[in-house]
Every structure is written in structure tokens, then in C-alpha cells.
N, C-alpha and C positions, 0 to 999 in steps of 0.2 A: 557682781550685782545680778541676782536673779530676782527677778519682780514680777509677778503675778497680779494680775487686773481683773474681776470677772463682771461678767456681764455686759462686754463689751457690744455686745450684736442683744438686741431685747430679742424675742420670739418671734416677735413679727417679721425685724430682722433676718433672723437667722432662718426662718422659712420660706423668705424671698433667696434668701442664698442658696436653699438648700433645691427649690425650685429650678435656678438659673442654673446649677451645679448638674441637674439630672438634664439640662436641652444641652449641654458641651461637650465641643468635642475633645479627645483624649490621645497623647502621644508619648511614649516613649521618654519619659524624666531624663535619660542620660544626655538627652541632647545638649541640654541647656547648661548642662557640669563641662567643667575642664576633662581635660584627657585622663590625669591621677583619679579624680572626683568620678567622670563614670567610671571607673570599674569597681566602684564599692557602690556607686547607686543604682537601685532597682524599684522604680515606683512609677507611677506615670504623671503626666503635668497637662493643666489645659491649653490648649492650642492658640500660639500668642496672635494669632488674628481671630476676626469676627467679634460681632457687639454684646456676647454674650461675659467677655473677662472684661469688658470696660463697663459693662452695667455692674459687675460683680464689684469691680474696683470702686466707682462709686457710692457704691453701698458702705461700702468697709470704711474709705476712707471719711467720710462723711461722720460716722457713727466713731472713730478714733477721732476726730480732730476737737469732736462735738465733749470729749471727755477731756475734764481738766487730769486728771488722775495722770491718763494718759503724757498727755502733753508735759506736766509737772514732772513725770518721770525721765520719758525718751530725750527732752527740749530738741522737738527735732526741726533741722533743716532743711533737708532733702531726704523725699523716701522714694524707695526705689521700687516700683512697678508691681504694683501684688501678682504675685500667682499662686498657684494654687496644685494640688498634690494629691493624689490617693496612692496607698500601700492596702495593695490588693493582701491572700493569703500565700504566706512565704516573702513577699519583698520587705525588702531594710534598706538603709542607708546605713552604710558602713562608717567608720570612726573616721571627722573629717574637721579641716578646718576654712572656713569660707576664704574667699579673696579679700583683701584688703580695699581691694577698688574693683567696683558694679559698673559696666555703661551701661546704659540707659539709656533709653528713646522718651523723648517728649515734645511733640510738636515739632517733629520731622528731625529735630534733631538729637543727636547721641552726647549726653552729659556724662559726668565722671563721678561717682558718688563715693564719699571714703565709708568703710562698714563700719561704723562703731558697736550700732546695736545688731540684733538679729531678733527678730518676731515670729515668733508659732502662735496663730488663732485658731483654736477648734471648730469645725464644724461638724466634726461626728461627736457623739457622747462614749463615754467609755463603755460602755456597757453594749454598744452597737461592733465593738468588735474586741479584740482578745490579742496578746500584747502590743507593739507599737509605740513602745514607751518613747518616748526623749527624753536622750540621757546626755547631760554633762559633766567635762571635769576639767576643771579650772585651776592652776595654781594659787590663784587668789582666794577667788570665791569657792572653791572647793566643789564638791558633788550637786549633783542635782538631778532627777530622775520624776519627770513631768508628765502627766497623761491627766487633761484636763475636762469639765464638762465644757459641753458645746456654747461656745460663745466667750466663751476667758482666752487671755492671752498670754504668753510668757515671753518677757523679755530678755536679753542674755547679753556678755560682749560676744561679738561677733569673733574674736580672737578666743573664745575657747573652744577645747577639742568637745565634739560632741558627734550626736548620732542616734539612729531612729531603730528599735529595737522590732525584730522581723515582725510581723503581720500574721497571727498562726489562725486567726478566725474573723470573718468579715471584712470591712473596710475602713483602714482609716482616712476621713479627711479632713485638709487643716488649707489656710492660707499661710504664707510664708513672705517675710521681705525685711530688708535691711534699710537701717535709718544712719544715715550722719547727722549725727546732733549738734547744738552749737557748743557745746561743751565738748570737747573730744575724751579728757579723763572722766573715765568710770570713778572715779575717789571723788572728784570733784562733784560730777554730778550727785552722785550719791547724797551730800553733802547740801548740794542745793534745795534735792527734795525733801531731805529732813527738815530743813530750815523753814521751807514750804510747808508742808505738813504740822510744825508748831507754830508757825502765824496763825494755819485754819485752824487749830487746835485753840488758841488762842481769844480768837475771835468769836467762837462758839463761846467760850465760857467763861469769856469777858470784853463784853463787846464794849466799842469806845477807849480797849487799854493803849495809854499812850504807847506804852511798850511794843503793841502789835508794827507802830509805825515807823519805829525806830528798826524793827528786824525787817522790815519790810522796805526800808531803804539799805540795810543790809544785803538784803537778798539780791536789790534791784545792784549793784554796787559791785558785788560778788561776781553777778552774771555778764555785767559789763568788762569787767578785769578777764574773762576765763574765757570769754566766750568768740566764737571765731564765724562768719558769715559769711 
């Protein structure tokens, strides 16, 4: 399941980020990887203190939670702390696969988050820098090769192999962060947002079908049987 969103951050948005993006300070990506994970990572990350990644994170998350689309796709639970990434010229992140389980800080305390999804939001536009690509490959869902405009997001399972193609001109930036959803199958969710998707389909183009009500206790029904909190 590779799901693309765009428009996530409007413009005004995305020049309040892009703002808060150029007062941060900047550190060495490998820190925050595993011991395997740094030595294929070379990017830098923003500095997980001071009020400039918790203003950023607000913004982000505010602007996801406010999208049904969103929401409809990820059904998330718990998300795991945004941060945030540039790949100067020459740095990649090499072929990797994330951890299964994020700790996390929230309110003094360290939670356990399981990865289902993984999230890349743009904030640079393609055109501001030269390759960079995200690339995956999935047994399931197969290939995928992602380099988006600024403000779209792509979704992924966080279980496939993937990885951020070198940086040959300019900079890339993007936020990054993984969701446990309440659905843990990618099939399943899958499945849910289709179903989602033809209720609203639905509904537009015949409003009052009793049928919309019927899939829509469906859906509610579905979500109750599958879903884990």
C-alpha cells in the first residue's frame, strides 16, 4: 500500500514550515538510526530539543489530523514524533528497513509505538534540488520510486525495504514519522478505505441512498472486528 495525499500543508502552511525550517538547528542523522541503520545513513536531522520542532510539529500535525483523506487512509493511533531531514549534495540513505517498535517521548514519558505505516512529507519541491528520490520495494506492493511536490505525503508499510537516492544538487527537505494504526493489516486497511471512498462516492452522487447507510454500518462493523487500541 503506497498512498499519496497532496496538498497536505496549503502554502501558507508550508512557508510557516519552511520559515521555522531555516531558524533550526541541525545535527548529524546518524544519531537517531541504529548502529546497522547509521552506516548507510548520511543526512542531517533537526535538533530534538528547543521550540522550534515542536512549533513545526504542530503545524504538521494539526494540518494531517484536520484531512479526512488522511485519517481514512493511515486510521492512526499513535504517531510517532515528527522530525525532520535534509540530504545535502552527495548524502543518501542507504537500503534499509525501519524498526518494528519507535520509543517515544510524550509528556515526560517514553511510549512504545508498533511501525505499521511510515510517512515522507515534502517540503522542498523537486525542482529545488536533483535526485533524492524515495525508493521502495515491497514484496507485496511492489516498486515505488517517490519524489514529490512540496506539501504531498506518501504513505508506505513501514515493513518494506526502501531508501533515499544520493542528493547530486541542492537540498532535500522532507518530515518523516511512523504511525501505528488501528488496523494493523495493510489488506485490511486497504480495504477499509476503499469501502470509505465508495460511501463518499456514493453520497455525492446520490445523496439520501439508503444503500450509503447500510455500507456505512459496514464499514463501522469492519472497523470494529479488525481494529486494535
Amino acid at each position: 500500500m503506497f498512498r499519496t495525499i497532496h496538498n497536505i500543508l496549503s502554502p501558507d502552511q508550508l512557508a510557516a514550515c519552511r520559515k521555522l525550517i531555516a531558524e533550526a538547528s541541525w545535527v548529524d542523522g546518524r544519531a537517531s538510526a541504529g548502529a546497522t541503520a547509521a552506516r548507510k545513513k548520511n543526512n542531517s536531522e533537526i535538533a530534538k530539543t528547543g521550540p522550534v520542532l515542536n512549533q513545526l510539529r504542530d503545524v504538521i500535525l494539526g494540518a494531517l489530523m484536520s484531512r479526512q483523506e488522511f485519517v481514512a487512509t493511515a486510521l492512526p493511533a499513535r504517531i510517532v514524533s515528527l522530525s525532520f531531514s535534509r540530504y545535502d549534495n552527495g548524502q543518501s540513505y542507504g537500503p534499509h528497513i525501519d524498526a518494528g517498535i519507535m520509543h517515544d517521548t510524550e509528556g515526560g514519558y517514553v511510549r512504545r509505538v508498533r511501525t505499521d505505516l511510515a510517512a515522507t512529507l515534502f517540503i522542498s519541491d523537486p525542482g529545488e534540488y536533483e535526485g533524492g528520490e524515495l525508493r521502495m520495494d515491497d514484496p507485496t506492493y511492489g516498486h515505488g520510486n517517490v519524489k514529490l511536490p512540496a506539501g504531498d505525503i506518501v504513505l508506505y508499510p513501514a515493513s518494506s525495504l526502501h531508501w533515499v537516492e544520493p542528493v547530486t544538487k541542492g537540498a532535500r527537505l522532507v518530515s518523516f514519522f511512523w504511525i501505528q494504526s488501528l488496523v494493523r493489516e495493510n489488506s485490511l486497511r486497504s480495504m477499509l478505505q476503499d469501502l470509505d471512498g465508495t460511501i463518499q462516492q456514493l453520497n455525492l452522487s446520490s445523496p439520501g441512498n439508503p444503500a450509503s447507510v447500510k455500507l456505512l454500518g459496514l464499514y463501522h462493523n469492519l472497523l470494529r472486528l479488525w481494529s486494535e487500541t
